[in-house]
C-alpha positions in Angstrom: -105.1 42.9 -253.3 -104.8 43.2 -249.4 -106.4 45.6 -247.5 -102.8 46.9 -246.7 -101.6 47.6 -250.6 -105.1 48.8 -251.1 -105.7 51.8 -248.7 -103.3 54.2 -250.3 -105.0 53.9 -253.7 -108.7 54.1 -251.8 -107.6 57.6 -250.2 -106.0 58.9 -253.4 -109.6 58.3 -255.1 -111.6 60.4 -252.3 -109.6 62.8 -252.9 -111.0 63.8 -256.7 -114.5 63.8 -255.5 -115.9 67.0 -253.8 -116.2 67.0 -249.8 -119.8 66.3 -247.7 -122.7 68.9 -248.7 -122.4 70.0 -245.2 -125.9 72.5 -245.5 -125.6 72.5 -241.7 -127.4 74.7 -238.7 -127.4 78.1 -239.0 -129.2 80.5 -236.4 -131.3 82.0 -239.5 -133.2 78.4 -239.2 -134.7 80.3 -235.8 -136.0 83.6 -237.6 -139.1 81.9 -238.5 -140.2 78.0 -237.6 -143.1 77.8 -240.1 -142.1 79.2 -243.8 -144.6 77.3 -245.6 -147.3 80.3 -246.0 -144.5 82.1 -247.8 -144.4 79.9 -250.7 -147.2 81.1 -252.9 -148.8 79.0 -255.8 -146.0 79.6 -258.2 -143.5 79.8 -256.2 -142.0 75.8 -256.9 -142.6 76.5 -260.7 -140.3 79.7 -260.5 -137.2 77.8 -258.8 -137.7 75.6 -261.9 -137.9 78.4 -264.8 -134.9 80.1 -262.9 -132.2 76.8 -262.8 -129.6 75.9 -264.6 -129.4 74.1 -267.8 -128.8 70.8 -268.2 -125.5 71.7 -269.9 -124.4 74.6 -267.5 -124.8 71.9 -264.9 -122.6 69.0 -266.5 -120.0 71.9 -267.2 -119.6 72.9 -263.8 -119.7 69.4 -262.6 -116.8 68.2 -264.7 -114.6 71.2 -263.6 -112.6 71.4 -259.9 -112.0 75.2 -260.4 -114.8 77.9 -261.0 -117.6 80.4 -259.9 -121.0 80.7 -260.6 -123.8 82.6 -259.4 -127.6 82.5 -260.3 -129.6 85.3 -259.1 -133.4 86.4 -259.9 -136.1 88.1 -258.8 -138.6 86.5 -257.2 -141.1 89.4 -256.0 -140.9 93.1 -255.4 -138.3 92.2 -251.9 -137.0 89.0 -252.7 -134.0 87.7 -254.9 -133.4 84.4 -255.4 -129.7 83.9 -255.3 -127.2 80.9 -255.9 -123.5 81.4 -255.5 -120.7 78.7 -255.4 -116.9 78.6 -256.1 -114.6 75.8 -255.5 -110.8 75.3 -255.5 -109.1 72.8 -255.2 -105.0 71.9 -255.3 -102.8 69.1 -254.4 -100.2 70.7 -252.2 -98.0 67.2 -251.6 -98.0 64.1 -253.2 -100.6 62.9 -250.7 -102.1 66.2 -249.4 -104.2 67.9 -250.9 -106.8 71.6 -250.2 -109.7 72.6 -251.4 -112.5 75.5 -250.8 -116.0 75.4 -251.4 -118.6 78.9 -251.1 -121.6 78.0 -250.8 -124.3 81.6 -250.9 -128.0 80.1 -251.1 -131.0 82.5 -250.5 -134.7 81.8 -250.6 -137.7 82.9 -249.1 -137.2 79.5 -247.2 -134.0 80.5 -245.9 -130.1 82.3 -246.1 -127.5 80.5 -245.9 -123.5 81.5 -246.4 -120.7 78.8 -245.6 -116.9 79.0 -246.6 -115.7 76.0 -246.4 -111.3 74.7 -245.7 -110.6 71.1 -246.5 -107.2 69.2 -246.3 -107.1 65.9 -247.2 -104.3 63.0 -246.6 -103.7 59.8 -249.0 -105.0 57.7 -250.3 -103.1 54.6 -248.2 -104.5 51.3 -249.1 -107.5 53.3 -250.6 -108.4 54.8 -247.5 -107.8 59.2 -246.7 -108.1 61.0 -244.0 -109.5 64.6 -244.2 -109.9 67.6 -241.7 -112.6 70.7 -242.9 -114.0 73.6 -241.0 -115.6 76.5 -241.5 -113.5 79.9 -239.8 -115.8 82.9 -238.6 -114.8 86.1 -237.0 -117.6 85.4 -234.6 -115.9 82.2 -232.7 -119.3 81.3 -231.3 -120.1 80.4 -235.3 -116.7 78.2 -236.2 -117.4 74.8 -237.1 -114.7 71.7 -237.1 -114.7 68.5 -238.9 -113.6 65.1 -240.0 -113.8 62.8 -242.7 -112.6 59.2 -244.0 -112.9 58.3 -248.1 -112.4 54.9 -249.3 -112.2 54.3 -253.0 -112.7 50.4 -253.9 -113.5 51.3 -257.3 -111.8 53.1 -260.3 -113.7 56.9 -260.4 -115.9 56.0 -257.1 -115.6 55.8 -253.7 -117.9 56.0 -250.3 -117.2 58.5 -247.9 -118.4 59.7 -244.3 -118.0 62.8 -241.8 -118.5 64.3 -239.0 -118.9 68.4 -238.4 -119.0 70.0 -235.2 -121.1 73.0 -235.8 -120.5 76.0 -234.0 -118.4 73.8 -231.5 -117.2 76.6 -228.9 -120.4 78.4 -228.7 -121.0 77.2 -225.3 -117.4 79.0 -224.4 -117.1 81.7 -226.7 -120.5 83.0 -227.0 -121.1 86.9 -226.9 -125.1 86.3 -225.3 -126.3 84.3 -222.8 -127.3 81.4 -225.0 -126.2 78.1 -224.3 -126.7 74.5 -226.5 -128.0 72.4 -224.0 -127.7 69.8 -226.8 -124.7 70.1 -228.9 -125.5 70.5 -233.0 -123.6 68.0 -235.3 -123.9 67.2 -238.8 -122.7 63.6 -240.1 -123.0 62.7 -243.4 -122.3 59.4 -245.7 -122.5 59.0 -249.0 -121.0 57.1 -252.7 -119.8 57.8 -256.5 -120.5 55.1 -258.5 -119.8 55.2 -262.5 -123.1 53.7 -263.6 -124.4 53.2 -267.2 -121.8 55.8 -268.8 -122.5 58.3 -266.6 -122.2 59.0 -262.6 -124.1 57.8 -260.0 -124.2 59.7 -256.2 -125.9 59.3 -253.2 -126.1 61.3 -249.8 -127.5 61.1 -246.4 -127.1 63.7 -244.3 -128.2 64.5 -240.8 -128.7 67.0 -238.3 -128.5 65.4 -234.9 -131.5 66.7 -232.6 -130.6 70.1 -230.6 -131.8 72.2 -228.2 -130.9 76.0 -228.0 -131.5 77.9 -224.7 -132.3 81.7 -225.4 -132.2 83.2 -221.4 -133.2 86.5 -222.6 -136.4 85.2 -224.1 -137.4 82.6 -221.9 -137.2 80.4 -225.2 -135.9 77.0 -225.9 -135.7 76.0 -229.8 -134.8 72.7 -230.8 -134.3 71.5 -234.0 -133.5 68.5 -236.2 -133.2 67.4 -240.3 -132.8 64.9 -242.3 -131.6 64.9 -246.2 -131.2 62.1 -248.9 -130.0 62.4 -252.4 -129.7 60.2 -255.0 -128.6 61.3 -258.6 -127.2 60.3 -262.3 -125.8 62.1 -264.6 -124.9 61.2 -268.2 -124.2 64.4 -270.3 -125.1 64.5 -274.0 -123.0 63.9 -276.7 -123.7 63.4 -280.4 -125.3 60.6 -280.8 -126.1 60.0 -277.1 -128.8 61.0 -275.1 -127.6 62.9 -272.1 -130.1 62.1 -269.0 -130.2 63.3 -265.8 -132.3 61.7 -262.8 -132.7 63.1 -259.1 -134.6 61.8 -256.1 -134.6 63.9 -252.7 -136.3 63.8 -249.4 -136.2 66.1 -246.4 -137.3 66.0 -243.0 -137.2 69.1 -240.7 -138.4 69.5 -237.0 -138.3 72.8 -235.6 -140.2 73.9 -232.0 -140.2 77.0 -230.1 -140.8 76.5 -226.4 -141.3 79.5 -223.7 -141.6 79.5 -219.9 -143.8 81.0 -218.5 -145.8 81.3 -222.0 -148.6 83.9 -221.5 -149.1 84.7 -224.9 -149.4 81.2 -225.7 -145.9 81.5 -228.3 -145.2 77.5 -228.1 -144.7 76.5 -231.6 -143.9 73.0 -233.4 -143.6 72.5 -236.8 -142.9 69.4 -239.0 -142.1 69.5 -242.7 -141.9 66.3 -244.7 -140.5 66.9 -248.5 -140.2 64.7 -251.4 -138.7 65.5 -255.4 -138.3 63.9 -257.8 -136.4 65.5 -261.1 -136.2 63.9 -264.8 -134.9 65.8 -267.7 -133.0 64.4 -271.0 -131.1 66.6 -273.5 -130.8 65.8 -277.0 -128.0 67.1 -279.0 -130.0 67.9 -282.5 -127.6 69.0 -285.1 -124.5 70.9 -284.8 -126.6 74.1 -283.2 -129.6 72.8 -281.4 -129.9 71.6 -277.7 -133.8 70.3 -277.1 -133.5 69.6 -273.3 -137.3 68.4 -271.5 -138.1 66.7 -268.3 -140.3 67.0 -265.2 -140.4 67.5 -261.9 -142.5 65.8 -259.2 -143.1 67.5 -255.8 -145.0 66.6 -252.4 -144.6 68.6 -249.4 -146.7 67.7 -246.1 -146.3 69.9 -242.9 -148.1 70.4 -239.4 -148.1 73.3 -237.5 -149.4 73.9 -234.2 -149.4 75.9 -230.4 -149.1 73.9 -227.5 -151.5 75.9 -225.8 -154.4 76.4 -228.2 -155.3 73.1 -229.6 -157.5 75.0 -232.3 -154.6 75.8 -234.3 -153.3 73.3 -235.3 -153.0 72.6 -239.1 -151.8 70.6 -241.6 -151.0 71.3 -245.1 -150.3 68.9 -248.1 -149.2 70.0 -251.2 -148.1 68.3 -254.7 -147.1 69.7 -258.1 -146.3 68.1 -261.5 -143.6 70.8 -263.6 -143.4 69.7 -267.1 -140.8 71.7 -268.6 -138.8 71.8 -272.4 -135.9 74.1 -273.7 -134.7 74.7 -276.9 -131.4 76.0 -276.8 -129.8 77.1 -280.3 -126.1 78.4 -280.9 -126.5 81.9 -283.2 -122.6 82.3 -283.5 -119.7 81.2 -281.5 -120.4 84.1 -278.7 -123.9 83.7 -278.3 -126.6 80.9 -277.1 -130.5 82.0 -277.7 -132.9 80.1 -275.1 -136.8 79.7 -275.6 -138.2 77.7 -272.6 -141.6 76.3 -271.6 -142.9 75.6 -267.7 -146.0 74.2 -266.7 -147.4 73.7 -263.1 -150.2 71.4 -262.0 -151.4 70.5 -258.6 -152.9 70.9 -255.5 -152.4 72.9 -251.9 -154.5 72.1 -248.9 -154.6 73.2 -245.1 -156.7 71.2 -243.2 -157.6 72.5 -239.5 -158.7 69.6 -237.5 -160.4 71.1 -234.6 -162.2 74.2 -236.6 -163.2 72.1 -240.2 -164.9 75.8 -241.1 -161.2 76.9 -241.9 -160.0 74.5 -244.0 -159.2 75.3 -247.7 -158.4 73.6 -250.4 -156.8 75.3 -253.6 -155.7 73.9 -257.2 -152.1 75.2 -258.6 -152.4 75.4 -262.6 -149.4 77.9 -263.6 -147.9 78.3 -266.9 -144.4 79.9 -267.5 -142.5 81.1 -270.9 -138.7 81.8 -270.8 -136.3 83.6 -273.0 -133.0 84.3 -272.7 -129.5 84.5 -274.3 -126.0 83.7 -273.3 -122.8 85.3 -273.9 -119.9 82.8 -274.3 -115.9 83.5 -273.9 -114.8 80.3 -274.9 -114.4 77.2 -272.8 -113.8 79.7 -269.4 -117.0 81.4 -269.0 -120.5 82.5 -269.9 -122.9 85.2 -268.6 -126.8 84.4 -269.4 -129.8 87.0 -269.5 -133.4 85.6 -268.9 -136.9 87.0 -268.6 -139.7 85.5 -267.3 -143.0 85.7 -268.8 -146.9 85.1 -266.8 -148.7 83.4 -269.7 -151.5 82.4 -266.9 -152.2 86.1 -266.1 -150.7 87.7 -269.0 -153.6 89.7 -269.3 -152.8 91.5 -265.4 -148.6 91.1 -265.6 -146.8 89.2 -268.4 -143.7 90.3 -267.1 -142.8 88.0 -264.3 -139.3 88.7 -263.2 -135.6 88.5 -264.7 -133.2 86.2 -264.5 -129.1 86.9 -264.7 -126.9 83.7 -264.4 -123.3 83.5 -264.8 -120.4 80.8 -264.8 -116.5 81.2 -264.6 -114.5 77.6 -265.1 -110.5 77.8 -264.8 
């Protein structure tokens, strides 16, 4: 087929497939450039306990319409919350919109993006799409562009390019300025692989610079991302598998003229995961899903202006994990879940050795939980968390509420 006949059916294909991740700059990354002492030694092990199942997560996946939302209690201040919804609707034969929410907060950070795609083709294969991101505060708008090109029945390879906040410079309501301009760009694939879906992601902050007049500050910033996943959901008879490598690289720096009170701050975080988990489909009631999840996080910290505090901090956790999830009646799912954490955390401080520490991470987690099922449209899910490491002090660890809408 020439390239000619081929782009309209490559653009059609992009548009099935959801638009770039887009987790761009948001000012919250300036609240605080070192979050790492916030994490404490179950921390990683509670993001586990408190995902999604594997079959929650193939459901959502296979559906263009719907709403979910994951929140849980992390400590006596903190919620961990999740919230998405996407839409999506073919307005012309060869236009089509869509609108992604994505809510995510951690003690890491909070971020809220709403996103507006419209997307031409496919001609020859190839569409065209413009996104943004509309905010009452101009300064905060961002403005996009993508291409798709699908050479490949269900899979295609796309790339973008998001100017974030892109009239702040103009439309500001303080005196700060980008001295270097953010933007995102992103390029990624969907590849059916081995019965099941194969995707991968790069996505990039380009370096900037932030001038803050009324501090004296400069922060600059950059980050990388890479995903690669597969997913093959269960089915009788088949072994549903799910696979996920990740990596993340984040540069933040504070910088302050004049600096009396010696404020300049850099900070470097270097992140890899690794996720496998299969579920088994064992009889007409019983889901037994297990897996593990492999974690190494390395960061350095450090003021300009007093060499002695510099540190650097390495940390790696293994997360063993099962669920058995059984079916009680056609309203109702019953969960019983186990999570284990082993590892290590240290902080090495190379010019004062006296304060380095070195700590090992042994955690152990029970889950319980039940869902309540309307049909094929939607499910709400109530979780517990239980401390089997300090049972003795507080077995009860925090609650979980998870719900999903599909339409």
């Amino acid at each position: 087929m020439t390239l000619r006949r081929a782009a309209p059916l490559l653009l059609a294909a992009l548009f099935l497939l959801p638009p770039p991740a887009l987790a761009v700059f948001t000012a919250r990354e300036m609240d605080t450039i070192d979050p790492e002492p916030l994490f404490d030694a179950e921390y990683f092990l509670d993001l586990l306990g408190f995902s999604y199942p594997l079959d929650w997560e193939w459901d959502w996946q296979a559906s263009s319409t719907g709403y979910r939302i994951n929140g849980a209690s992390l400590d006596k201040s903190d919620l961990l919350l999740d919230q998405q919804a996407v839409f999506s609707k073919r307005l012309l034969d060869k236009l089509s919109f869509r609108y992604d929410l994505e809510h995510h907060g951690d003690k890491d950070l909070v971020s809220l993006h709403q996103w507006l795609c419209f997307e031409a083709g496919p001609w020859a294969g190839f569409s065209f799409g413009l996104f943004g991101e509309p905010q009452f505060e101009k300064e905060d708008a961002d403005i996009g562009a993508l291409v798709r090109w699908s050479p490949w029945k269900g899979g295609s390879l796309y790339s973008s390019i998001n100017a974030v906040d892109f009239s702040f410079n103009q439309r500001n309501r303080t005196t700060q300025t980008y001295d270097r301009r953010p933007y995102t760009t992103e390029q990624g694939f969907t590849l059916p692989a081995a019965g099941g879906l194969l995707k991968g992601a790069v996505e990039v902050d380009l370096p900037l610079t932030r001038a803050i007049p009324d501090d004296d500050r400069v922060f600059g910033y950059r980050r990388t991302r890479a995903l690669l996943r597969f997913d093959r959901p269960a089915a009788q008879g088949v072994l549903g598998l799910a696979a996920e490598y990740s990596y993340e690289f984040k540069r933040k720096a504070d910088s302050y003229t004049p600096d009396p009170a010696n404020k300049d701050e850099s900070f470097v975080r270097r992140v890899h995961q690794a996720t496998l988990a299969g579920q088994l489909l064992a009889g007409p009631k019983d889901r037994i899903e297990a897996g593990g999840r492999f974690l190494r996080r390395s960061v350095e910290d450090s003021y300009r202006d007093a060499p002695g505090s510099t540190r650097r901090g390495l940390r790696w956790e293994a997360q063993p994990y099962a669920r058995w999830r059984r079916t009680l009646a056609p309203w109702a799912v019953s969960e019983l879940a186990a999570f284990l954490s082993s590892g290590e955390l240290r902080w090495d401080h190379p010019y004062a050795p006296g304060a380095s520490t070195y700590d090992t991470i042994v955690r152990a987690k029970l889950g319980t939980g039940i869902d309540f099922v309307f049909g094929r449209a939607g499910r709400i899910g109530l979780y517990a968390n239980l401390d089997l490491r300090d049972a003795d002090r507080h077995l009860w660890d925090g609650g979980n509420i998870r719900a999903m809408f599909l339409f």
